[in-house]
C-alpha positions in Angstrom: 0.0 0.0 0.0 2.5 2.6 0.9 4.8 2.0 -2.6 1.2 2.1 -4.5 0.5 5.4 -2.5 4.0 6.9 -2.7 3.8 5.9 -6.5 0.5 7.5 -7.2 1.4 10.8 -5.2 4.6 11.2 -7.1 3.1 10.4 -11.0 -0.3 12.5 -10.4 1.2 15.6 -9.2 1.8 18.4 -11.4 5.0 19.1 -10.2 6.0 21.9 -13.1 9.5 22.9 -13.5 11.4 22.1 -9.7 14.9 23.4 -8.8 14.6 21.3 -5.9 12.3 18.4 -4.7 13.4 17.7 -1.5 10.6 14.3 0.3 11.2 14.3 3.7 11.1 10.1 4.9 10.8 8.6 7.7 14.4 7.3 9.8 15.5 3.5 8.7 15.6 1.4 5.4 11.4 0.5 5.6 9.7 0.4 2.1 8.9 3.8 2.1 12.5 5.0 1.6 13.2 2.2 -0.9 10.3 2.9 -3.1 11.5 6.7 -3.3 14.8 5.7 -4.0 13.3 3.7 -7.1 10.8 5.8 -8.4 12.5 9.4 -8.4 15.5 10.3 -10.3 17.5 11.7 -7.6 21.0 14.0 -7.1 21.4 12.2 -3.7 20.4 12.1 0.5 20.8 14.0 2.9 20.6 12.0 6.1 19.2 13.2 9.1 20.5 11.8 12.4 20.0 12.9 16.4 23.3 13.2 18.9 22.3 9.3 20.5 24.2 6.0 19.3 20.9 5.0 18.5 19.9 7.1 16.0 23.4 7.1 13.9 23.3 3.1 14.3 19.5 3.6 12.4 21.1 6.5 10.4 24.5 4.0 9.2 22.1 1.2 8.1 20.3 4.0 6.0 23.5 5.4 4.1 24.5 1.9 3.6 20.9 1.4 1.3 21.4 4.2 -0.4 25.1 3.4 -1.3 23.9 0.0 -2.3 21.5 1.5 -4.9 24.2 3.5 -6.0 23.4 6.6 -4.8 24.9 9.4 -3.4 25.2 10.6 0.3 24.9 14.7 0.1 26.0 14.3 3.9 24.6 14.4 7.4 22.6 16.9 9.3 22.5 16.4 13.8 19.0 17.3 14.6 17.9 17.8 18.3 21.6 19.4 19.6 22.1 21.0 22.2 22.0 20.3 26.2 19.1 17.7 26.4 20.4 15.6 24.0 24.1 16.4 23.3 25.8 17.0 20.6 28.8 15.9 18.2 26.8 11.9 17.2 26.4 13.5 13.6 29.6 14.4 13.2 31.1 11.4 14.3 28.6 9.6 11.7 29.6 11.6 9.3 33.4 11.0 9.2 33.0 7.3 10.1 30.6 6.7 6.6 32.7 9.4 5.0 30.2 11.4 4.1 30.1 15.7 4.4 29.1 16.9 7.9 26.4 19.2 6.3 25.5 21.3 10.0 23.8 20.9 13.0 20.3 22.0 14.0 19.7 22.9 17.7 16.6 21.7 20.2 15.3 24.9 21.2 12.7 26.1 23.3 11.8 28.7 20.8 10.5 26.3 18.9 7.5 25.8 20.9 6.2 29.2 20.0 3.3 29.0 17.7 3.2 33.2 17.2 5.7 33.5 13.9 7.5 31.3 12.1 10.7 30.3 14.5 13.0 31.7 12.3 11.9 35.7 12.6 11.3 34.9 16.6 15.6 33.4 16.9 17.4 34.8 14.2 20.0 31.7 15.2 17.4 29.7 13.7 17.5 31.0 10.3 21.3 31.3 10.0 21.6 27.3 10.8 18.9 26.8 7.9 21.0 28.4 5.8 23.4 27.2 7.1 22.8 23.3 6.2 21.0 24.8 2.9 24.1 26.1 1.9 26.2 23.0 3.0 23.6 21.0 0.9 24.4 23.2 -2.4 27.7 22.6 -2.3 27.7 18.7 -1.7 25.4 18.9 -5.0 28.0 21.2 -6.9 30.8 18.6 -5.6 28.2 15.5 -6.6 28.0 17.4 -10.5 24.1 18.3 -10.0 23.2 20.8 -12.7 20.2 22.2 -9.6 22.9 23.2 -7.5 
């Protein structure tokens, strides 16, 4: 059901002329990532882990799919950093698969506040978007994407 819904989602869109189709999946190697990986034409991932083992054990298995299907790794992105969680798992991800460290996101309370968009409430915000937005441009340049 979900390759037959991904499927249909991706061939009845009108999607018009894209600089940039970035399909946010859920963590792991489940059927939802494969069937993307098959059915779209792709420059290459960017893989999103958290600063525990856990995650960059779930995050390795990924990056070993997509290098299987001959694919390329744009790099790795630490989401949730900061002093709950720590910091630095993404990184060490990152060089251990070889793979660009692409920037870190951090777990802040601002977030929480439903009044503006987080960015114009923490201006911090919006510079590590960029941040990692400009990290992923380059790992596309490097990669030979024409979108970059």
């Amino acid at each position: 059901m979900i390759h037959n819904a991904i499927n249909q989602f991706l061939q009845t869109t009108d999607w018009e002329d894209l600089d940039y189709l970035i399909v946010d999946l859920p963590p792991g190697t489940s059927d939802s990532p494969l069937t993307v990986m098959q059915s779209l034409p792709m420059d290459g991932f960017v893989v999103v882990s958290t600063p525990q083992e856990l995650a960059n054990l779930d995050a390795k298995r990924c990056i070993n799919m997509i290098r299987k299907l001959n694919l390329n790794v744009l790099g790795v992105v630490e989401n949730y950093t900061g002093e709950v969680f720590g910091e630095g798992g993404g990184k060490d991800l990152a060089k251990e698969v070889e793979a660009p460290f692409l920037g870190g996101i951090a777990l802040r309370s601002v977030y929480r506040d439903p009044s503006k968009p987080t960015a114009l409430l923490d201006k911090s915000v919006g510079k590590e978007f960029a941040a990692v937005t400009d990290a992923v441009k380059k790992s596309l340049k490097e990669f030979g994407s024409e979108a970059a």
